[in-house]
TORSEZA-757679 format. One line per field, with one value per residue (C-alpha): residue number from 1; x, y, z. Coordinates in steps of 0.1 Angstrom, whole numbers, plus 5000, padded with zeros to 4 digits. Example, Ala and Ser with C-alpha at 12.3 -4.5 7.8 and 13.67 -1.06 7.14 Angstrom:
<atoms>
seq: 1;2
c1: 5123;5137
c2: 4955;4989
c3: 5078;5071
</atoms>
This chain:
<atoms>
seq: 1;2;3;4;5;6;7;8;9;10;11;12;13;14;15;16;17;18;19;20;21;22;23;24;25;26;27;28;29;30;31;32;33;34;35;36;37;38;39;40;41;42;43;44;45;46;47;48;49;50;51;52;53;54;55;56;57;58;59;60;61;62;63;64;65;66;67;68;69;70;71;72;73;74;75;76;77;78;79;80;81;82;83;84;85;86;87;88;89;90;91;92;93;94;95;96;97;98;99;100;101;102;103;104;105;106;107;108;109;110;111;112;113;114;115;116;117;118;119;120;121;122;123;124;125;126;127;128;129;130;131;132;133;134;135;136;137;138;139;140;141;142;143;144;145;146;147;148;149;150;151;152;153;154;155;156;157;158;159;160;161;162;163;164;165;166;167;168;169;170;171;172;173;174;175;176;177;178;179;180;181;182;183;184;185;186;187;188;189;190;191;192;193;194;195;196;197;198;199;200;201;202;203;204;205;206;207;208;209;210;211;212;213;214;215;216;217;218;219;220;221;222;223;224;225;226;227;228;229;230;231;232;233;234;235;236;237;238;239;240;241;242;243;244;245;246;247;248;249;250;251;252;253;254;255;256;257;258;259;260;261;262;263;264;265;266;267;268;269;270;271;272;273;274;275;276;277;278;279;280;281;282;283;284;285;286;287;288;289;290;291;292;293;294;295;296;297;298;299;300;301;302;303;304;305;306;307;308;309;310;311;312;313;314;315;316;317;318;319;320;321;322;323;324;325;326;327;328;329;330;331;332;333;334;335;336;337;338;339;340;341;342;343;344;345;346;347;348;349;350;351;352;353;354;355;356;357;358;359;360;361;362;363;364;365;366;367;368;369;370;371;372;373;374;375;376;377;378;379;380;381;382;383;384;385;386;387;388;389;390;391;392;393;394;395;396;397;398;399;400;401;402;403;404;405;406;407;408;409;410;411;412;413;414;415
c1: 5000;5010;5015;5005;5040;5032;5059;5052;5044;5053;5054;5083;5072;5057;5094;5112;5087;5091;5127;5129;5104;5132;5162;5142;5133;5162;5187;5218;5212;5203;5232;5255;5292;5313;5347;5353;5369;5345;5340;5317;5308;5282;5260;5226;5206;5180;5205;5213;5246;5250;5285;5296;5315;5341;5371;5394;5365;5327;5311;5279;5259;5250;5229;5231;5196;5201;5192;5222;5247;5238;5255;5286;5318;5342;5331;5336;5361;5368;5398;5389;5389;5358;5336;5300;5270;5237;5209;5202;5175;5160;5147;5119;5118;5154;5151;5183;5195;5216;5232;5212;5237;5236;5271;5307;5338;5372;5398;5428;5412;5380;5354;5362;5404;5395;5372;5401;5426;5401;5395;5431;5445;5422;5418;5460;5453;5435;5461;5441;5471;5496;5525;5521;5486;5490;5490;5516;5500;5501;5525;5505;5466;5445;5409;5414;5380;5375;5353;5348;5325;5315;5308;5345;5380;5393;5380;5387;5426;5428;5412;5436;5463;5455;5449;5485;5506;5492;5460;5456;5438;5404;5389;5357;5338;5319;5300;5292;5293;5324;5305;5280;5259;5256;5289;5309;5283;5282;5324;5319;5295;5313;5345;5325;5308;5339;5353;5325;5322;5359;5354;5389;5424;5432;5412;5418;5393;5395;5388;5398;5412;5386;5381;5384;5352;5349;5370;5355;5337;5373;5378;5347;5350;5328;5352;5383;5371;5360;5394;5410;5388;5394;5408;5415;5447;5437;5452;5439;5437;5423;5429;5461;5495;5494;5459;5460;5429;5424;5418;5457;5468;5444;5452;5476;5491;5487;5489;5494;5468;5444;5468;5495;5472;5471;5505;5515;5486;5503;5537;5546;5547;5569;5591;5585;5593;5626;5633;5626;5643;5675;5667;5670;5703;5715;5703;5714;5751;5746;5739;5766;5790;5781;5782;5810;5825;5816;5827;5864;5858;5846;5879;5900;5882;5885;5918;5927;5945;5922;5894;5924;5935;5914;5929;5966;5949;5933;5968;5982;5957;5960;5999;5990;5970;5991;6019;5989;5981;6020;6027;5994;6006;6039;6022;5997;6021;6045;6013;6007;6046;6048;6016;6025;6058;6037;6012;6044;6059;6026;6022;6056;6052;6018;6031;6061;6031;6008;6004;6009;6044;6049;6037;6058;6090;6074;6048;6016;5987;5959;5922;5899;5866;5845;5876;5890;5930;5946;5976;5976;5980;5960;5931;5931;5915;5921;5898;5892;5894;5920;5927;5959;5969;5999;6012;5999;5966;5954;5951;5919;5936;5927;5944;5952;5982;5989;6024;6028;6062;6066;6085;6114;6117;6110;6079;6048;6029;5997;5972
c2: 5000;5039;5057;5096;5110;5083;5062;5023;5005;4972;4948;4931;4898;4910;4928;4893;4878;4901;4898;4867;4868;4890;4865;4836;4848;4863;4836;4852;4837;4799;4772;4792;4783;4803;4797;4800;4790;4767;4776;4765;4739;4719;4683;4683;4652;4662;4653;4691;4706;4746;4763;4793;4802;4830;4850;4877;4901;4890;4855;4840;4817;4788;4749;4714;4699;4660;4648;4668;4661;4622;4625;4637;4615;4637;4649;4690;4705;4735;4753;4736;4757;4744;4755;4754;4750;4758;4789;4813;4817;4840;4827;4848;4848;4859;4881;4870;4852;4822;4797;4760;4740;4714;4701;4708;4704;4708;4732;4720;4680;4664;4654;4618;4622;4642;4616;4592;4611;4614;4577;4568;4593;4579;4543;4547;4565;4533;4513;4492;4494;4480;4455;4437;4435;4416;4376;4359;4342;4299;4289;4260;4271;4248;4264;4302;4323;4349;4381;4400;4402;4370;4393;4409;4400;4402;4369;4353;4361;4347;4319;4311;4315;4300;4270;4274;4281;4258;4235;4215;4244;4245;4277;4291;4328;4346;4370;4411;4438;4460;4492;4515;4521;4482;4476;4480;4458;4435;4427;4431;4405;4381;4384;4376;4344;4334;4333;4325;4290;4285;4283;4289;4292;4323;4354;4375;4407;4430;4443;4453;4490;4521;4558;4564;4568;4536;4520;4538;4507;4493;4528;4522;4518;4487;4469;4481;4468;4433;4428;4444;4415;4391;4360;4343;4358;4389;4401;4431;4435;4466;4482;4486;4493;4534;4529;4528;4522;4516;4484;4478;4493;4470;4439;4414;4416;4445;4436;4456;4438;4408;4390;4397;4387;4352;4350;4358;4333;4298;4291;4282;4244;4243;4261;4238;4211;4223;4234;4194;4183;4205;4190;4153;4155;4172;4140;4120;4136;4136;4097;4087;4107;4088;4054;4061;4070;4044;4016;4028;4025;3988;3980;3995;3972;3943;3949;3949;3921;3912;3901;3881;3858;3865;3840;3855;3886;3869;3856;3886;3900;3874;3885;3915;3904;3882;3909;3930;3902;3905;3940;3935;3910;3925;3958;3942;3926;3957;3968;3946;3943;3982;3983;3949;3970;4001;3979;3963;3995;4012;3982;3985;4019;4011;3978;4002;4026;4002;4003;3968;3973;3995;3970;3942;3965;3958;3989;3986;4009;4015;4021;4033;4014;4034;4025;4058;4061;4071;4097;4106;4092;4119;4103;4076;4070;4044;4012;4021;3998;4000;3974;3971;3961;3940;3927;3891;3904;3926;3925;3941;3955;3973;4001;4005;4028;4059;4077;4111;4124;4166;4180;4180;4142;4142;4116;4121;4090;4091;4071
c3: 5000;4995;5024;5028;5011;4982;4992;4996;5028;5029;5064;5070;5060;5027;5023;5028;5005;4977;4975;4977;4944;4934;4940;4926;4898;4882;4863;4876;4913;4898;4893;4910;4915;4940;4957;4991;5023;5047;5085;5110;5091;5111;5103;5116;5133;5105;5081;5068;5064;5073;5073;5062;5030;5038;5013;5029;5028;5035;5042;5030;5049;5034;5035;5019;5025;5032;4996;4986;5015;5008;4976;4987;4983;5010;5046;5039;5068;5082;5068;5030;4999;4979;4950;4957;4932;4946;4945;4967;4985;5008;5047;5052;5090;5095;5066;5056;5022;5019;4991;4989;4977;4955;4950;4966;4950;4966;4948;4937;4936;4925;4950;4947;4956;4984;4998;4985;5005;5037;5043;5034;5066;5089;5084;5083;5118;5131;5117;5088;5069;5095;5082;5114;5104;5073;5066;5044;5015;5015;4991;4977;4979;4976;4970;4955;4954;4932;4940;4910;4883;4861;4834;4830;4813;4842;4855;4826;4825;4863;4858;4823;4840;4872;4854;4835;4862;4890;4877;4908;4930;4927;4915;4929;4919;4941;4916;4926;4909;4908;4900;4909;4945;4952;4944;4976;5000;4977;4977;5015;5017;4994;5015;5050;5033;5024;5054;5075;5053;5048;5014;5001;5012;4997;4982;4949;4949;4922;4886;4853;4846;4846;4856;4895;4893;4879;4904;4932;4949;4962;4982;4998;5037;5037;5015;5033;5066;5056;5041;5072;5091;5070;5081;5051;5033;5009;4971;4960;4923;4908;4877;4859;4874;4882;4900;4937;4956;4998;4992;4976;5010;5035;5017;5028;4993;4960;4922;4899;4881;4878;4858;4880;4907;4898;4889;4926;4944;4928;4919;4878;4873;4848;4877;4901;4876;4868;4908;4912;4888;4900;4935;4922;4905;4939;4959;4935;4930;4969;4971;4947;4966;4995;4984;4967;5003;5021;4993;4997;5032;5033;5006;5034;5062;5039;5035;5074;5089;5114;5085;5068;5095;5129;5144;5142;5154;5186;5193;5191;5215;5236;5241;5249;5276;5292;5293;5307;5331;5344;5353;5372;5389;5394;5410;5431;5449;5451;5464;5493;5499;5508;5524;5550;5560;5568;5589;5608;5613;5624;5652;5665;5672;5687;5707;5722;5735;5749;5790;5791;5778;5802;5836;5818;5836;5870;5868;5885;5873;5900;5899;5930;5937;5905;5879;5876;5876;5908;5902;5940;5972;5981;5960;5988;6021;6053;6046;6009;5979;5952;5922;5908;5876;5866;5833;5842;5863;5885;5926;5946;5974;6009;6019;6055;6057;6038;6035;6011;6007;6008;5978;5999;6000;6042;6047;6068;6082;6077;6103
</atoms>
């Protein structure tokens, strides 16, 4: 409406409203793309993203709905320089405008090597692509299984040469597909069943070359982890040589390619052949050697005495045992010669200190009533007992007279 000075009135809502007629309307604002620097970038429970898009000078607020944000291939970070492609639009009850986006790209890498690089820093933070991690492969596999599509070359070179190199292992394909949405739970799934049933020894995942894009299913999480979990041994093969995916660094072994794949899972036959072959001429050399050994040795046994006339030789041996037999002899009784004049020796020395030497030259030795020795005359008493033994006997005696003598030789009488 027009107010008294013939200006227009509006209310603020009809205000909002009409510029954001404006905004929609005009083609400039639609399919935007603008460049910017992300900040306080935030993720909703409602599924909607809302950060702000900032240069040196101003900032514009802006929101990825969820149907949007589920597209995205890269989690959007604070700090990241990105182009945007969206639409703005006006919020009525703030007044303010914002971008809707509909796409965001990093600068300086595609969408897809961003989310490439992303998942590769932090399943290498949790340490997915640990050495210590990682299984050797069994040199002789019995049962390989092959998780790829049925539909590709790929499969078909594998399986060829496989069957070249090492035709005793059993082959078996696990068909998914290798591209698009499905893609990546599909491998996952095929590598669980595998191990859940034990249905091979070894595992070759993989495809044939393609755009990253193309080859985008083995950088999926899902895959990475149920290789990473995997308890049956793991060769990623994906692509040609120069492509590099996350499932090359979670698995227990990278090829360059699917042909390479298979040439690294079973050893060549016609090697192993010629490895055998080199092995039996060894043995054999070895054998030969050996025998040849061991025939000059029986030629020299033959040729010993002892096998031409044994009886000479046990006469001979006999000889030397009777010279043996002497100088025995002769030393025992050395022997018992120098140990009889010890023993006479010893007992002359012995017969010179016995006591009864010693009362054979008229010395008595004397004993009081309990056997003990008497030294003393003081050891006495009047009417005591005393036993005295002789050379030839002894004598039990009663004492009724005592006499000491002094140290001067004078005797006392004792009553």
């Amino acid at each position: 409406m027009n107010g008294d000075d013939g200006r227009l009135t509006l209310t603020v809502s009809e205000l909002n409203e009409a510029v954001r007629g404006l905004l929609e309307s005009d083609l400039r604002f639609r399919n935007l793309c603008v460049e910017g620097e992300i900040s306080n970038y935030k993720i909703y429970p409602s599924g909607h993203h809302y950060f702000t898009l900032k240069d040196q000078e101003s900032s514009l607020r802006c929101v990825m709905f969820r149907s949007s944000a589920a597209r995205l291939r890269f989690r959007p970070e604070n700090g990241m320089r990105v182009f945007v492609s969206g639409s703005l639009r006006v919020y009525p009850r703030d007044g303010a405008y914002q971008l809707s986006c509909t796409a965001i790209v990093p600068d300086g890498v595609g969408e897809l090597q961003a989310a490439f690089e992303q998942l590769k820093q932090r399943l290498y933070a949790e340490g997915l692509f640990d050495e210590a991690h990682k299984k050797p492969l069994p040199p002789f596999p019995a049962r390989i299984a092959i998780i790829t599509s049925s539909a590709g070359a790929a499969v078909h070179d594998m399986i060829r040469i496989l069957r070249r190199r090492w035709p005793m292992t059993k082959v078996l394909l696990l068909p998914v597909r290798v591209q698009g949405v499905e893609a990546p739970a599909e491998i996952a799934s095929a590598i669980r069943y595998a191990n859940r049933h034990q249905v091979a020894d070894l595992i070759i995942t993989g495809r044939g070359g393609g755009s990253l894009e193309d080859l985008w299913a083995f950088n999926d999480e899902r895959v990475a982890r149920a290789i990473y979990a995997s308890e049956i041994p793991v060769i990623s093969a994906v692509g040609h040589e120069p492509d590099v995916t996350i499932s090359d660094f979670v698995a227990d072994r990278r090829a360059s390619t699917p042909s390479n794949a298979a040439e690294i899972a079973v050893p060549d036959r016609h090697e192993m052949e010629e490895l055998l072959s080199s092995v039996s001429a060894r043995l054999n050399h070895a054998v030969s050697r050996d025998l040849q050994r061991r025939r000059q040795q029986l030629d020299s046994l033959r040729n010993r005495g002892v096998l031409r006339d044994a009886s000479s030789f046990v006469d001979l041996r006999r000889m030397d045992l009777d010279r043996v037999s002497a100088r025995l002899s002769s030393a025992g009784q050395k022997l018992v010669f120098e140990k009889r004049r010890v023993l006479v020796r010893q007992a002359a020395a012995l017969d010179a200190m016995s006591p009864l030497k010693v009362l054979s030259r008229g010395y008595v030795a004397a004993n009081d009533a309990g056997g003990a020795p008497v030294h003393s005359v003081r050891q006495l008493h009047r009417g005591g007992r005393v036993t005295l033994r002789f050379s030839d006997g002894r004598a039990d005696c009663l004492v009724e007279q005592l006499e000491e003598e002094n140290c001067h030789g004078t005797e006392e009488t004792v009553i």
